[in-house]
PAFI-488138 format. One line per 5 residues: their letters; for each residue x, y negated, z negated of C-alpha. Coordinates in steps of 0.5 Angstrom, whole numbers, always signed. Each point is the difference from the previous one (the first is absolute). Last residue first. Example, Ala and Ser with C-alpha at 12.3 -4.5 7.8 and 13.67 -1.06 7.14 Angstrom:
SA	+27,+2,-14  -2,+7,-2
END
This chain:
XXXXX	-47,+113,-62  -3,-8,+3  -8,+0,+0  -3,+0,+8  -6,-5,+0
XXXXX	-6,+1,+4  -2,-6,-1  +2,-7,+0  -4,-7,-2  -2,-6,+2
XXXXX	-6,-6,-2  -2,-5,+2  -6,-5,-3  -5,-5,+3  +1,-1,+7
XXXXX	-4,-5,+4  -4,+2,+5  +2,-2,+7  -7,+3,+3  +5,+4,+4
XXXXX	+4,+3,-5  +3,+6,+1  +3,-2,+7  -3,-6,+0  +6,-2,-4
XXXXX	+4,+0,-7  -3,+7,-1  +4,+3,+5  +6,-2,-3  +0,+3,-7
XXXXX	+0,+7,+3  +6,-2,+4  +3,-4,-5  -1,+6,-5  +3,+4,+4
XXXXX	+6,-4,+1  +1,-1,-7  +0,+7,-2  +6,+1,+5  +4,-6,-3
XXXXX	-2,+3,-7  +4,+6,+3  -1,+9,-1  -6,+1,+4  -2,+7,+2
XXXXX	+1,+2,+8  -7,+1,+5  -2,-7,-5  -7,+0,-3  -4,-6,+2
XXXXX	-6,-3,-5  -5,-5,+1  -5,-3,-6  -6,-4,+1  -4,-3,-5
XXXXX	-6,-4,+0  -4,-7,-2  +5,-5,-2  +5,+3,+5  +4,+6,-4
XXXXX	+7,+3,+4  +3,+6,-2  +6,+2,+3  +3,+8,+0  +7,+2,+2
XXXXX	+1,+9,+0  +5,+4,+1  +5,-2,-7  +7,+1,-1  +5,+2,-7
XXXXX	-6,-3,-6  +5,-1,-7  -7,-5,-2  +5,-5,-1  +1,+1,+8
XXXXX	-7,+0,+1  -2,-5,-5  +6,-4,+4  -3,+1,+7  -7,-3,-2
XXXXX	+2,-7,-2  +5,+0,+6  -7,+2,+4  -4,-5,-4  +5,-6,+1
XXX	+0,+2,+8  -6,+1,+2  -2,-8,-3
END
């Protein structure tokens, strides 16, 4: 599931001519609520493995009780990147 989404992402962001970016953010909507994590990287991000990573690592706690005690089901996900450097 991340994956597809952060690949989907990664290539907008290189079409988009964007160099790096700091920021990861996932939102996750339940049937009633929406969560959203971020994580903003020391270094930029540059890869779509990067990306992939942290968008696992976001992703991964909604999956058990960590997030999601009640066991809820997700009904959307989405991906995005921040604080983006442009290439010169």
């Amino acid at each position: 599931m991340g994956a597809e989404l952060a690949a989907t992402v990664f290539r907008r962001f290189v079409a988009e001519r964007f160099e790096a970016f700091r920021t990861v953010t996932i939102t996750v909507r339940f049937s009633g609520f929406t969560v959203s994590r971020s994580r903003t990287g020391k270094a930029p991000f540059t890869g779509e493995e990067q990306l992939q990573d942290e968008v696992r690592q976001l992703l991964e706690p909604f999956f058990d009780v960590r997030e999601n005690p009640k066991g809820k089901k997700i009904r959307l996900v989405g991906v995005r990147v921040e604080k983006l450097l442009a290439t010169r």
